[in-house]
PQR file of N, CA, C, O and H, with PARSE charges and radii, in Angstrom:
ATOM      1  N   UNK A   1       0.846  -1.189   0.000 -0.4000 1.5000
ATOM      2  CA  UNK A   1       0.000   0.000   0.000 -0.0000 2.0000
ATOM      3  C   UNK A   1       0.880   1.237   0.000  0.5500 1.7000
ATOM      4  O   UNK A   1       1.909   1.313   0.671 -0.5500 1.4000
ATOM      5  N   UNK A   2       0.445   2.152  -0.748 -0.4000 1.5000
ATOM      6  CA  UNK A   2       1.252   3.812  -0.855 -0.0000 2.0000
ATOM      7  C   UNK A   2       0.759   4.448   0.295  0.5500 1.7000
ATOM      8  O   UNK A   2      -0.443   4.307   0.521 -0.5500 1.4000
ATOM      9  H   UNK A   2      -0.391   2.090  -1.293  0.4000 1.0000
ATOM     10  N   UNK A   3       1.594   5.273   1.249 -0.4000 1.5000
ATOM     11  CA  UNK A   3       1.540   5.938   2.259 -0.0000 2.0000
ATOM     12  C   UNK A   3       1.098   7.336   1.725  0.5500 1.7000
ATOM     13  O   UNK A   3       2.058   8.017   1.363 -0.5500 1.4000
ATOM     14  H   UNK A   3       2.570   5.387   1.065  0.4000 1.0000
ATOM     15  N   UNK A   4      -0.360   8.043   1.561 -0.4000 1.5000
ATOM     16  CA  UNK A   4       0.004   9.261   1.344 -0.0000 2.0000
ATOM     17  C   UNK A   4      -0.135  10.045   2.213  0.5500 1.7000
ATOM     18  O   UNK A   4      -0.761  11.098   2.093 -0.5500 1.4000
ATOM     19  H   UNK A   4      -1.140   7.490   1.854  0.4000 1.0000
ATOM     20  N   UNK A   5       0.277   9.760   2.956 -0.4000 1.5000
ATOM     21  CA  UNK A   5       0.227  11.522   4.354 -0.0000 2.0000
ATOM     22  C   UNK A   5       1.571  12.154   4.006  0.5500 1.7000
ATOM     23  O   UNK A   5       1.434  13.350   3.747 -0.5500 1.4000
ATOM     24  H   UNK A   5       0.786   8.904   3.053  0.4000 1.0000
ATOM     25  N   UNK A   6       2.635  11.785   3.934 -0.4000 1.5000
ATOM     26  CA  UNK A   6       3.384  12.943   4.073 -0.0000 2.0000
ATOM     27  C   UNK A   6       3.397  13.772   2.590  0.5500 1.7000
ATOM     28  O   UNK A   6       3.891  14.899   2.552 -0.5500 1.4000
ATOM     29  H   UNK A   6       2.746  10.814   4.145  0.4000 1.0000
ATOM     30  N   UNK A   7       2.786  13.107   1.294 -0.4000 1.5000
ATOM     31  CA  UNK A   7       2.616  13.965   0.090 -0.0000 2.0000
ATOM     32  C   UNK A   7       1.434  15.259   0.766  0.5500 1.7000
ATOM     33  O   UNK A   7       1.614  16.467   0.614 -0.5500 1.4000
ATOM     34  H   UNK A   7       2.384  12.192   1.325  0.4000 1.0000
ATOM     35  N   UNK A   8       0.531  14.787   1.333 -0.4000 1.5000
ATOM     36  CA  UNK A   8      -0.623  15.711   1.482 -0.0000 2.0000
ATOM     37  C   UNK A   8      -0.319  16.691   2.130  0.5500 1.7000
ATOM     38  O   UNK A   8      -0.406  17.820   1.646 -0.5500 1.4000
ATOM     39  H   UNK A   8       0.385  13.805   1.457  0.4000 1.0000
ATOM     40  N   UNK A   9       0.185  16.418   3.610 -0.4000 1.5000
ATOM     41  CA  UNK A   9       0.513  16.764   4.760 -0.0000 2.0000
ATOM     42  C   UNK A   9       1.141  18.460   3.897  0.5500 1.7000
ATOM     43  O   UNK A   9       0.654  19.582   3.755 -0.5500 1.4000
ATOM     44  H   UNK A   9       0.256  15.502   4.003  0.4000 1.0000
ATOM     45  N   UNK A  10       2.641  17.682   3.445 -0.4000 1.5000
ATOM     46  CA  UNK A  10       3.219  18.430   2.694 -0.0000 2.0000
ATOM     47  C   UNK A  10       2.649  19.515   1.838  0.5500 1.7000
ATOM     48  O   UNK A  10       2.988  20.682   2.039 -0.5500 1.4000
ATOM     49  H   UNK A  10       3.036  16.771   3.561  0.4000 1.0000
ATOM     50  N   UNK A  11       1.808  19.200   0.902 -0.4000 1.5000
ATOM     51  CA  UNK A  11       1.152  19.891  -0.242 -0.0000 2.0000
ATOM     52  C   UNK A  11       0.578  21.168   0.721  0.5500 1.7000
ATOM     53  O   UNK A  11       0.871  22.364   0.716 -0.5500 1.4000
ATOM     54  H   UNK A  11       1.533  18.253   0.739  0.4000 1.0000
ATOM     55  N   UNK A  12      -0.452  20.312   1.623 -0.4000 1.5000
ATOM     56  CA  UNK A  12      -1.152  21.439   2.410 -0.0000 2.0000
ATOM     57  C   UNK A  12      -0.492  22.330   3.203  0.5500 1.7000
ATOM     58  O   UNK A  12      -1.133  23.278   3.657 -0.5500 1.4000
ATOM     59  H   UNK A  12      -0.689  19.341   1.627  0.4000 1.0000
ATOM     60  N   UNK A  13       0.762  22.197   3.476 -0.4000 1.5000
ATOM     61  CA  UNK A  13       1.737  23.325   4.327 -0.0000 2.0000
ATOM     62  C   UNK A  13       2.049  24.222   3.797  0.5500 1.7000
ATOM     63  O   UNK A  13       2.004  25.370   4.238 -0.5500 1.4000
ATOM     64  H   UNK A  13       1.282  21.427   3.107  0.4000 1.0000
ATOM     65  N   UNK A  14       2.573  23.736   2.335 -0.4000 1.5000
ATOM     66  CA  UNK A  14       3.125  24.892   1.339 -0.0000 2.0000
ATOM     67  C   UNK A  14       2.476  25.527   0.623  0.5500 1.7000
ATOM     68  O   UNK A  14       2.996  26.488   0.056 -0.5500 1.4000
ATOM     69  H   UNK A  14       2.610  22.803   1.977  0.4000 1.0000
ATOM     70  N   UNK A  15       1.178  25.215   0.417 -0.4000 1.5000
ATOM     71  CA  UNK A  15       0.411  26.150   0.132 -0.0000 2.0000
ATOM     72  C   UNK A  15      -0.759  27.320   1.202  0.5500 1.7000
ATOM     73  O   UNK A  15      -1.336  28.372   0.925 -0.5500 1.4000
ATOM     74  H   UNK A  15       0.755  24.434   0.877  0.4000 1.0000
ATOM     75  N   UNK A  16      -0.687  26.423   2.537 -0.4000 1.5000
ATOM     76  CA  UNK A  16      -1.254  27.603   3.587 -0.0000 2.0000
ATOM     77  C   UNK A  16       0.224  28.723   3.825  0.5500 1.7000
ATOM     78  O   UNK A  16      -0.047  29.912   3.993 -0.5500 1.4000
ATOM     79  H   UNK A  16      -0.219  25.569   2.762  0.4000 1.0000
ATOM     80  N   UNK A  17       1.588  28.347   3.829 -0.4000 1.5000
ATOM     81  CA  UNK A  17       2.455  28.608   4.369 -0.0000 2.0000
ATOM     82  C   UNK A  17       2.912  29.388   3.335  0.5500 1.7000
ATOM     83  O   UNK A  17       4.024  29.117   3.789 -0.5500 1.4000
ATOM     84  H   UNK A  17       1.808  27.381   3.693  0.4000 1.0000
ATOM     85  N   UNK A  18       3.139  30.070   2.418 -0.4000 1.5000
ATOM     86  CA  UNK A  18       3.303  30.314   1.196 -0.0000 2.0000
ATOM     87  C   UNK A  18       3.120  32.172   1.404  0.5500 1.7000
ATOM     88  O   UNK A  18       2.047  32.762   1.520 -0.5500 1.4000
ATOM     89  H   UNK A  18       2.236  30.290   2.049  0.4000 1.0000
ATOM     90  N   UNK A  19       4.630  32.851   1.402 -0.4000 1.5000
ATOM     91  CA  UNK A  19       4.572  34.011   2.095 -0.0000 2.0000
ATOM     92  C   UNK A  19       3.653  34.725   1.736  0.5500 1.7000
ATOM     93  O   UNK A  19       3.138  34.072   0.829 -0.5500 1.4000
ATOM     94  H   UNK A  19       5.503  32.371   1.308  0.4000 1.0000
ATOM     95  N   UNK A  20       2.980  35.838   1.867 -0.4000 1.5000
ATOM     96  CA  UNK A  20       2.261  36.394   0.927 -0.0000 2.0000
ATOM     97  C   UNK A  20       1.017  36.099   0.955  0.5500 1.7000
ATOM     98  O   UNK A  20       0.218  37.005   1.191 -0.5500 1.4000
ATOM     99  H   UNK A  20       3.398  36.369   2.604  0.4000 1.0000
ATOM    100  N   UNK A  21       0.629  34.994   0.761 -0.4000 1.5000
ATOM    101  CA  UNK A  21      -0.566  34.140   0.203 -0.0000 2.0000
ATOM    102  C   UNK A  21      -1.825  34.562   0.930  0.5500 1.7000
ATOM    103  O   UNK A  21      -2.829  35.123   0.490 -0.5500 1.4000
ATOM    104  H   UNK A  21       1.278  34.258   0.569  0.4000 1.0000
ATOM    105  N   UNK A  22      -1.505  34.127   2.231 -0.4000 1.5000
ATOM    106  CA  UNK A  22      -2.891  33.736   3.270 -0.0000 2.0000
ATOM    107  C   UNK A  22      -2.427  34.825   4.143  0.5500 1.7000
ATOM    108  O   UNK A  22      -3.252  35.705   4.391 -0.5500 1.4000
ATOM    109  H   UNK A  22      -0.690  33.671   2.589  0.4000 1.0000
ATOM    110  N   UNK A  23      -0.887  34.948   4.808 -0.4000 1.5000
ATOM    111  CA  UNK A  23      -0.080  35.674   5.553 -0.0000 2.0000
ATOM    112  C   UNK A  23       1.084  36.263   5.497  0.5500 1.7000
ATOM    113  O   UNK A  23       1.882  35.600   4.835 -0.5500 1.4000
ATOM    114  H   UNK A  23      -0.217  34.233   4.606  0.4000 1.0000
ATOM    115  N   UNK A  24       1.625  37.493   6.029 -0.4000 1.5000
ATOM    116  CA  UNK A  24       2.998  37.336   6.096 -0.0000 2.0000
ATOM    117  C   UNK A  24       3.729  37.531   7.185  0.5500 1.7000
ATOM    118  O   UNK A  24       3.399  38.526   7.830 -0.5500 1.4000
ATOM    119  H   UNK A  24       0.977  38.032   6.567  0.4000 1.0000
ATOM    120  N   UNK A  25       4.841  36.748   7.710 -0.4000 1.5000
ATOM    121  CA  UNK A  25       5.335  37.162   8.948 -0.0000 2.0000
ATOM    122  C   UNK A  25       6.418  37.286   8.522  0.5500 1.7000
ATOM    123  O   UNK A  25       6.484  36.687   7.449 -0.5500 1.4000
ATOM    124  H   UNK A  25       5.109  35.940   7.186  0.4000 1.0000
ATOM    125  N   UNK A  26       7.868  38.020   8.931 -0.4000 1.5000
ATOM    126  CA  UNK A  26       6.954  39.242   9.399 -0.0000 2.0000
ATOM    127  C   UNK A  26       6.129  40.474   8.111  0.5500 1.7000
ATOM    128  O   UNK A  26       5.973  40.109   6.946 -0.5500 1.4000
ATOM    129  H   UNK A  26       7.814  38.507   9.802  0.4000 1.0000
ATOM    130  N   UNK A  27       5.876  41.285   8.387 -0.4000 1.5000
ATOM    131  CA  UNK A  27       4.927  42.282   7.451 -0.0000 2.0000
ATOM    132  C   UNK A  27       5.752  43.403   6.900  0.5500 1.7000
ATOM    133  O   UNK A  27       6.909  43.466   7.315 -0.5500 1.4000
ATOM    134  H   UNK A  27       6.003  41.582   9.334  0.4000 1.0000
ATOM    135  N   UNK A  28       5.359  44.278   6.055 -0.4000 1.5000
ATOM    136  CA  UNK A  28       6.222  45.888   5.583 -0.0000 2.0000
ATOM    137  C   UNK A  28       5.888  46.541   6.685  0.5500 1.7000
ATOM    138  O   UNK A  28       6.866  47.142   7.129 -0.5500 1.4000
ATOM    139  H   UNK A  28       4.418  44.226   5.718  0.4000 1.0000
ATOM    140  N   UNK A  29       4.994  46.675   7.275 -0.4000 1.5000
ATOM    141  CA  UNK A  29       4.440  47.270   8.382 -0.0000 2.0000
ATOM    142  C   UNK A  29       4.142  46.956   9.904  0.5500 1.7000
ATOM    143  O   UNK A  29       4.108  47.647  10.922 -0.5500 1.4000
ATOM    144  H   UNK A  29       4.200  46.187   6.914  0.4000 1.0000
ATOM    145  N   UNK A  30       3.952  45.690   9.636 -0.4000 1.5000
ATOM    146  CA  UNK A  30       3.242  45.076  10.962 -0.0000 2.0000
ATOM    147  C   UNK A  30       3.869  43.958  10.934  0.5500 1.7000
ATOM    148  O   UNK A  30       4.580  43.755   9.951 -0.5500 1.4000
ATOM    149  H   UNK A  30       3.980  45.129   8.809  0.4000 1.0000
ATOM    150  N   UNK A  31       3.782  42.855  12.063 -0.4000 1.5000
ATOM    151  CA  UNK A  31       4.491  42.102  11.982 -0.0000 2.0000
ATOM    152  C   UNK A  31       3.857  40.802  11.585  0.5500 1.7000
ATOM    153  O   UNK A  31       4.643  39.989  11.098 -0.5500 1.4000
ATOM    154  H   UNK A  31       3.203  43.021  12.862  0.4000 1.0000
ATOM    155  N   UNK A  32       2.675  40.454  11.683 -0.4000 1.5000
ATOM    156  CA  UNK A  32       1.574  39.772  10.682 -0.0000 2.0000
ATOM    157  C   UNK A  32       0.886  40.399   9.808  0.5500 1.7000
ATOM    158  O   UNK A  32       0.162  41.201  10.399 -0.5500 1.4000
ATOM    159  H   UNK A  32       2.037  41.114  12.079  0.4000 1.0000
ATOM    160  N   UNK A  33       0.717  40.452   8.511 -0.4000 1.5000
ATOM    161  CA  UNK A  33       0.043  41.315   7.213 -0.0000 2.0000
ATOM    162  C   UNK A  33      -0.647  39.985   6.667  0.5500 1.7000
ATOM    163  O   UNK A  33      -0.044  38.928   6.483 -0.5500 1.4000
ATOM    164  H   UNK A  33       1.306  39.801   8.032  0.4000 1.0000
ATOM    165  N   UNK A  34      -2.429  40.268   6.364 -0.4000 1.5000
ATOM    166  CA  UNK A  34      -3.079  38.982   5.928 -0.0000 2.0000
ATOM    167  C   UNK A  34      -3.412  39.723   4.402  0.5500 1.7000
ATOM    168  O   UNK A  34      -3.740  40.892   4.201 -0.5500 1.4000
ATOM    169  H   UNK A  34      -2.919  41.127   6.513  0.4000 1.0000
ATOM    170  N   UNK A  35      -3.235  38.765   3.540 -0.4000 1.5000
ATOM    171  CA  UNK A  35      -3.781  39.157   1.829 -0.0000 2.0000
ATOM    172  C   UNK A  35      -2.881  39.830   1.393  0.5500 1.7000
ATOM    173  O   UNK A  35      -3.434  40.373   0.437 -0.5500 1.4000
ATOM    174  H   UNK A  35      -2.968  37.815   3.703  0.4000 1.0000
ATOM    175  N   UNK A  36      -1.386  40.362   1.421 -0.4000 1.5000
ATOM    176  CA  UNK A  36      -1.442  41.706   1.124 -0.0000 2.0000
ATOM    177  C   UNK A  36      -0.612  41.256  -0.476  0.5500 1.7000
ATOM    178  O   UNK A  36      -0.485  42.103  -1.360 -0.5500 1.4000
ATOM    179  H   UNK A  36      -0.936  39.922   2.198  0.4000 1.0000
ATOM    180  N   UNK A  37      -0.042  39.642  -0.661 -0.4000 1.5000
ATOM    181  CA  UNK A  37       0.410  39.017  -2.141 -0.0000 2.0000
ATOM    182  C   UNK A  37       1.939  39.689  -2.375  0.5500 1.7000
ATOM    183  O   UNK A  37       2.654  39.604  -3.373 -0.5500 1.4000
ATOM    184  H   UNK A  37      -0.145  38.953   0.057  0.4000 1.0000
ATOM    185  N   UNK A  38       2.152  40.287  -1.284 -0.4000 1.5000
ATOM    186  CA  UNK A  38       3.884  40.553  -1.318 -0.0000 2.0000
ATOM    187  C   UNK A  38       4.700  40.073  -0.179  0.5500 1.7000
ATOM    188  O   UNK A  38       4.226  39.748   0.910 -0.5500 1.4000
ATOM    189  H   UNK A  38       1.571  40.356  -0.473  0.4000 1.0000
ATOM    190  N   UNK A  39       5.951  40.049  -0.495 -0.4000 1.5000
ATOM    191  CA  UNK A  39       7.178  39.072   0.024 -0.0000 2.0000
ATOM    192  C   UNK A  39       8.198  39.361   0.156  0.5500 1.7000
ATOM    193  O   UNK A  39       8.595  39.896  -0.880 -0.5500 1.4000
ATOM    194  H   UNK A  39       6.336  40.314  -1.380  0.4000 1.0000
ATOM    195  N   UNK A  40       9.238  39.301   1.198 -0.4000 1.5000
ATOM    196  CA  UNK A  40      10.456  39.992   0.778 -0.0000 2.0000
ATOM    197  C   UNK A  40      11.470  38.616   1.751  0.5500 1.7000
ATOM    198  O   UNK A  40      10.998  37.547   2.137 -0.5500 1.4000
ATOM    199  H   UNK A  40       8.916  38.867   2.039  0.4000 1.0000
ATOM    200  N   UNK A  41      12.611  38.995   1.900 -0.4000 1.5000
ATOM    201  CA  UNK A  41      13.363  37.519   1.576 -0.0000 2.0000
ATOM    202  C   UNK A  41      13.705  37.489   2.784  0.5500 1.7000
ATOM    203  O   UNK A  41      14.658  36.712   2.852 -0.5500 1.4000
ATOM    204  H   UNK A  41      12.995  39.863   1.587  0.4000 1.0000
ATOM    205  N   UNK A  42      13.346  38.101   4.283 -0.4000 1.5000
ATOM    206  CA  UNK A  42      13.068  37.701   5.538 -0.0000 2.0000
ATOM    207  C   UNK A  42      11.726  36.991   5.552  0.5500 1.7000
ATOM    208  O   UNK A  42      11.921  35.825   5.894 -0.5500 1.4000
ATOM    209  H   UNK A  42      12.572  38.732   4.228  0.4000 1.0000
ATOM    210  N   UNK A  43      10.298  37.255   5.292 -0.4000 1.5000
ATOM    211  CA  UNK A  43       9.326  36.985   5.097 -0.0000 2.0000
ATOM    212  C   UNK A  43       9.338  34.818   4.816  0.5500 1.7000
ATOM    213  O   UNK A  43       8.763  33.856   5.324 -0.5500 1.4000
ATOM    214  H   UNK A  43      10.140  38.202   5.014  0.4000 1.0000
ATOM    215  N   UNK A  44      10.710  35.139   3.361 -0.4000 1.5000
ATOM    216  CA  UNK A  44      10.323  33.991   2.805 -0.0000 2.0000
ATOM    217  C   UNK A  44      11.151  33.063   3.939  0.5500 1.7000
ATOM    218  O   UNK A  44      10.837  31.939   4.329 -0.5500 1.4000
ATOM    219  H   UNK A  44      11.177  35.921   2.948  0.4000 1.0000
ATOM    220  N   UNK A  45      12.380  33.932   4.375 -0.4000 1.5000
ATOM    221  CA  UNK A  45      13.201  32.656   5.408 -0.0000 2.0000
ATOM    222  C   UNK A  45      11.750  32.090   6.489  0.5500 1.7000
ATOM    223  O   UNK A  45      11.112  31.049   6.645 -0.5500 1.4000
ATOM    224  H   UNK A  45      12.635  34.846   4.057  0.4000 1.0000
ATOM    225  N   UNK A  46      11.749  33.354   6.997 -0.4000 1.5000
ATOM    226  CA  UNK A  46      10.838  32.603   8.338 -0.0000 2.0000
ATOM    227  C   UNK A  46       9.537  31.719   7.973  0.5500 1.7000
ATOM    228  O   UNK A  46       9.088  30.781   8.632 -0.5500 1.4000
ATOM    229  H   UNK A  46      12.267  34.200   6.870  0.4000 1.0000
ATOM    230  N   UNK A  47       9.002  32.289   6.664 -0.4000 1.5000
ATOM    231  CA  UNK A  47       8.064  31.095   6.357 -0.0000 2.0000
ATOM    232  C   UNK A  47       8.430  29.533   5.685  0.5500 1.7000
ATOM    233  O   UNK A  47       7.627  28.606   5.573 -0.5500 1.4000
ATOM    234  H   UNK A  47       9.367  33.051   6.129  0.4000 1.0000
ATOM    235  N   UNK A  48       9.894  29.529   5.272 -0.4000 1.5000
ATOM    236  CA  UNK A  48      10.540  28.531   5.199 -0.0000 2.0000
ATOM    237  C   UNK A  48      10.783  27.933   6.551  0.5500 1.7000
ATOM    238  O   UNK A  48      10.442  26.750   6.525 -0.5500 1.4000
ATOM    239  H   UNK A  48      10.546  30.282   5.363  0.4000 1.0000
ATOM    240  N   UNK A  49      11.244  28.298   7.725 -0.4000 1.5000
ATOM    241  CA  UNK A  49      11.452  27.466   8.502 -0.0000 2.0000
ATOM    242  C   UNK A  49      10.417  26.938   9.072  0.5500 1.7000
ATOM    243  O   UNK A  49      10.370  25.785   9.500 -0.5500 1.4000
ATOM    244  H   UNK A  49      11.521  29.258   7.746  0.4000 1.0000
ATOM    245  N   UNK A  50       9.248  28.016   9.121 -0.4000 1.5000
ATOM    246  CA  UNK A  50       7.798  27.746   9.923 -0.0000 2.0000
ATOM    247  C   UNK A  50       7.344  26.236   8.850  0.5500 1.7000
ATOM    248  O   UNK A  50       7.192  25.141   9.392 -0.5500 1.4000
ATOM    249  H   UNK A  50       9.287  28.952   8.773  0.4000 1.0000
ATOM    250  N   UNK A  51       7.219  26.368   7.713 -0.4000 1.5000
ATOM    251  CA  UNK A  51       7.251  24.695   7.271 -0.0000 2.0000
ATOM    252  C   UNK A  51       8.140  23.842   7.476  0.5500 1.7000
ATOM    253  O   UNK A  51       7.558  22.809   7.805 -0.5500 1.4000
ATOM    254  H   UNK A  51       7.342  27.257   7.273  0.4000 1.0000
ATOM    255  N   UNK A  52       9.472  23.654   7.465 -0.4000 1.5000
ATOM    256  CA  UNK A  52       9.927  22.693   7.137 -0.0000 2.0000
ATOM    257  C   UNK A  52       9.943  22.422   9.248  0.5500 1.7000
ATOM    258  O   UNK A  52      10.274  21.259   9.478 -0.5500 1.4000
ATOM    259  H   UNK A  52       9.944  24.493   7.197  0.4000 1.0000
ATOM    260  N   UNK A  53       9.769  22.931  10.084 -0.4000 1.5000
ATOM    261  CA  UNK A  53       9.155  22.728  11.369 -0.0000 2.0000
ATOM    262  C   UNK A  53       8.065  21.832  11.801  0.5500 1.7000
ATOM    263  O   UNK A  53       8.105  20.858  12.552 -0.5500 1.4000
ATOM    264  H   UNK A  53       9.500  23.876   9.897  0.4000 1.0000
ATOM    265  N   UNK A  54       6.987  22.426  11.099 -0.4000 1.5000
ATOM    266  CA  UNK A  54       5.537  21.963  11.284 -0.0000 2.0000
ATOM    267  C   UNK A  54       5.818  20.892  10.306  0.5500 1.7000
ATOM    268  O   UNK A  54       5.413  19.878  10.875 -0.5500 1.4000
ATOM    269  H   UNK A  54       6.955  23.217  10.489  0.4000 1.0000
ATOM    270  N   UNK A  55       6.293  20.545   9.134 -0.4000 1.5000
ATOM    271  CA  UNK A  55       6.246  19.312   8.769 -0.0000 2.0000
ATOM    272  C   UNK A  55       7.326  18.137   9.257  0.5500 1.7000
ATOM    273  O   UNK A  55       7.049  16.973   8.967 -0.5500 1.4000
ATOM    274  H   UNK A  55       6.622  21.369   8.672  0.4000 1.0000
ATOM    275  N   UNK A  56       8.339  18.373   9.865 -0.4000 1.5000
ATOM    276  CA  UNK A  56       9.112  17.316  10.735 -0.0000 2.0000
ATOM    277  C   UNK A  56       7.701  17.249  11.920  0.5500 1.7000
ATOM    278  O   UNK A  56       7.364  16.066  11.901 -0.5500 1.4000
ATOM    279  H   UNK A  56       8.564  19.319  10.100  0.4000 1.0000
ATOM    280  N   UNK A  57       7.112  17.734  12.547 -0.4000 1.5000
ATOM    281  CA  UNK A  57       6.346  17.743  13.357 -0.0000 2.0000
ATOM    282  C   UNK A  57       5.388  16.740  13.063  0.5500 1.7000
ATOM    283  O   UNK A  57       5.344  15.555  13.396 -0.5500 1.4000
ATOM    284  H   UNK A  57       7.386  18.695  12.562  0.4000 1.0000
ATOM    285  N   UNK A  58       4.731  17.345  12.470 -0.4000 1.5000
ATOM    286  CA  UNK A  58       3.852  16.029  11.533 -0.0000 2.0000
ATOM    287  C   UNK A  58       3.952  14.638  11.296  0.5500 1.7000
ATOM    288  O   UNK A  58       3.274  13.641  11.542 -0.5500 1.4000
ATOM    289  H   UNK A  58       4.766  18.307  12.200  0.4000 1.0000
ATOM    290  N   UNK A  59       5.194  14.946  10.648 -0.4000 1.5000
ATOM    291  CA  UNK A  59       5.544  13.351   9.612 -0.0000 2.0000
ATOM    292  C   UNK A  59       6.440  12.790  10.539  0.5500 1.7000
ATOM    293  O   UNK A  59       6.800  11.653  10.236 -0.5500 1.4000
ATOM    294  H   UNK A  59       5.744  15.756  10.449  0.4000 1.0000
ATOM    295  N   UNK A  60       6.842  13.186  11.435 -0.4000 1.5000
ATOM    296  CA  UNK A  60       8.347  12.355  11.822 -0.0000 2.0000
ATOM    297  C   UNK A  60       7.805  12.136  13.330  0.5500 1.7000
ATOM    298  O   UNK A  60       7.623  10.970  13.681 -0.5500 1.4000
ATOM    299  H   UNK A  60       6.549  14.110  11.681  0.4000 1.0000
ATOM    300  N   UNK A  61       7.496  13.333  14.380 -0.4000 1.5000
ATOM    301  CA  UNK A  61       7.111  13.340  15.978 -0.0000 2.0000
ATOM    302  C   UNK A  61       5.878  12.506  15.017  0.5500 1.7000
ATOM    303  O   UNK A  61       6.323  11.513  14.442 -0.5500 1.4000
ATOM    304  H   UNK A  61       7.643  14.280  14.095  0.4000 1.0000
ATOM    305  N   UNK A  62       4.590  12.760  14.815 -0.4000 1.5000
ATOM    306  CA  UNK A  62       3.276  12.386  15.154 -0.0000 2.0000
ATOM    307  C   UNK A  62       3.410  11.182  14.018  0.5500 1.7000
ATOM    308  O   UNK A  62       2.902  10.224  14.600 -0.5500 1.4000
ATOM    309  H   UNK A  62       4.229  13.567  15.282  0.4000 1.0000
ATOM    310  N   UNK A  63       3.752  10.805  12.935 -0.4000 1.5000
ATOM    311  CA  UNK A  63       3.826   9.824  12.153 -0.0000 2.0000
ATOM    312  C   UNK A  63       2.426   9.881  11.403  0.5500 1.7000
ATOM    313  O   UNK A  63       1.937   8.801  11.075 -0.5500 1.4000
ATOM    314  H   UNK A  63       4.165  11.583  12.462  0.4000 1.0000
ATOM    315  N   UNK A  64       1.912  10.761  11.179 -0.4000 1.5000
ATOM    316  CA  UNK A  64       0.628  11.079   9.693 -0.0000 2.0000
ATOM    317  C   UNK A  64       0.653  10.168   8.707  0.5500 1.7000
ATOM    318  O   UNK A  64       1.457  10.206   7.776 -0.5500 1.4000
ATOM    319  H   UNK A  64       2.310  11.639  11.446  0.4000 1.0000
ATOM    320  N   UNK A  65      -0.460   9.073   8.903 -0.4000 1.5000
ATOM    321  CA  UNK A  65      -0.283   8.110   8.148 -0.0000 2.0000
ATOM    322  C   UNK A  65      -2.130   7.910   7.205  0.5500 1.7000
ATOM    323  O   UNK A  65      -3.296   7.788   7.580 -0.5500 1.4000
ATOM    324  H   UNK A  65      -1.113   9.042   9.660  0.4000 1.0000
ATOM    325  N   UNK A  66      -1.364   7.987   5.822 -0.4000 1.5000
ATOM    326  CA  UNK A  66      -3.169   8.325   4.833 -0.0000 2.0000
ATOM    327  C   UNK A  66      -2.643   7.113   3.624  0.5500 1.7000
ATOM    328  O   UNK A  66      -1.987   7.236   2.589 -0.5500 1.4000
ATOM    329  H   UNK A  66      -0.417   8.087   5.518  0.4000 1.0000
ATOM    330  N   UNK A  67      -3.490   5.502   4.537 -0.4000 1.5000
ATOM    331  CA  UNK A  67      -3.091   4.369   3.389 -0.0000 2.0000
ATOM    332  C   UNK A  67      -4.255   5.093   2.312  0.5500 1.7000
ATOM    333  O   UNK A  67      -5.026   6.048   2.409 -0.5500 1.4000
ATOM    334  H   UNK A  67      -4.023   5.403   5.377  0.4000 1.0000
ATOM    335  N   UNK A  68      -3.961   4.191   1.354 -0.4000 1.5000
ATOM    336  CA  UNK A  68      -5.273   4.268   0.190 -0.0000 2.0000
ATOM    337  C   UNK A  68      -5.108   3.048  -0.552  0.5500 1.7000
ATOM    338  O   UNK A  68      -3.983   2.618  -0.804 -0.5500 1.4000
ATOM    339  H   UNK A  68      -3.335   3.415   1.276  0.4000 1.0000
ATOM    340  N   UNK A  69      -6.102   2.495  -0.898 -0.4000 1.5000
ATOM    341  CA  UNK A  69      -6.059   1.193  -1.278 -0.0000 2.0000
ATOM    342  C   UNK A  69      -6.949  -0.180  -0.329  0.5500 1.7000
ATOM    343  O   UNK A  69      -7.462  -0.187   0.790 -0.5500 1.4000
ATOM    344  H   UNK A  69      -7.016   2.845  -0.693  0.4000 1.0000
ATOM    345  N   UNK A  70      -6.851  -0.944  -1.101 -0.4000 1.5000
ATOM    346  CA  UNK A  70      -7.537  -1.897  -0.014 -0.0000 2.0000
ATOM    347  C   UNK A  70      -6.633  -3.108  -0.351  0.5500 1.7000
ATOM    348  O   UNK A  70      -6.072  -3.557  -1.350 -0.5500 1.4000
ATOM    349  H   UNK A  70      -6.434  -0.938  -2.010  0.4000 1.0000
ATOM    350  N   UNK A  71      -6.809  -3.549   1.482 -0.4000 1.5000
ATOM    351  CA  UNK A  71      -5.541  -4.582   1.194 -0.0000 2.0000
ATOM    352  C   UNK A  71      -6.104  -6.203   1.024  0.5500 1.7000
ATOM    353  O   UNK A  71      -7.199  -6.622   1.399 -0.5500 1.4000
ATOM    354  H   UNK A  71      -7.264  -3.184   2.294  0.4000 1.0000
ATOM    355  N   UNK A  72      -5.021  -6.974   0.348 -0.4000 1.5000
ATOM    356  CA  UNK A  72      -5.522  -8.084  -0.076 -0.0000 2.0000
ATOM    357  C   UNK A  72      -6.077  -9.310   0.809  0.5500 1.7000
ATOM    358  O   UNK A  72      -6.530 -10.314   0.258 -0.5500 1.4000
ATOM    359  H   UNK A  72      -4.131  -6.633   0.043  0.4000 1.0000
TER
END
């Protein structure tokens, strides 16, 4: 059977996590900015680490496991 949690897990981080997008930490102004679709290359570090964090978290501490298939 194919394991898909850590594809999903994954998918769904980088796209909530995704500077700019949904959030930005920190902001041009503030230090959380929601919607605002700009980025600058502190922004992108810290939202790089804030994933690759929360997904060792996930996949490795909690073990996120999504079989699919049915077994024989």
């Amino acid at each position: 059977m194919q394991d898909w949690g850590p594809v999903l897990i994954s998918w769904v981080l980088f796209i909530l996590l995704s500077p700019g997008l949904l959030f930005q930490i920190p902001g041009k102004c503030r230090l959380i900015e929601f919607g605002k679709f700009q980025t600058s290359v502190v922004s992108i570090l810290v939202h790089t680490i804030l994933f690759f964090a929360l997904d060792a978290i996930f996949l490795v501490a909690i073990g996120v496991q999504i079989n699919l298939g049915s077994s024989p």
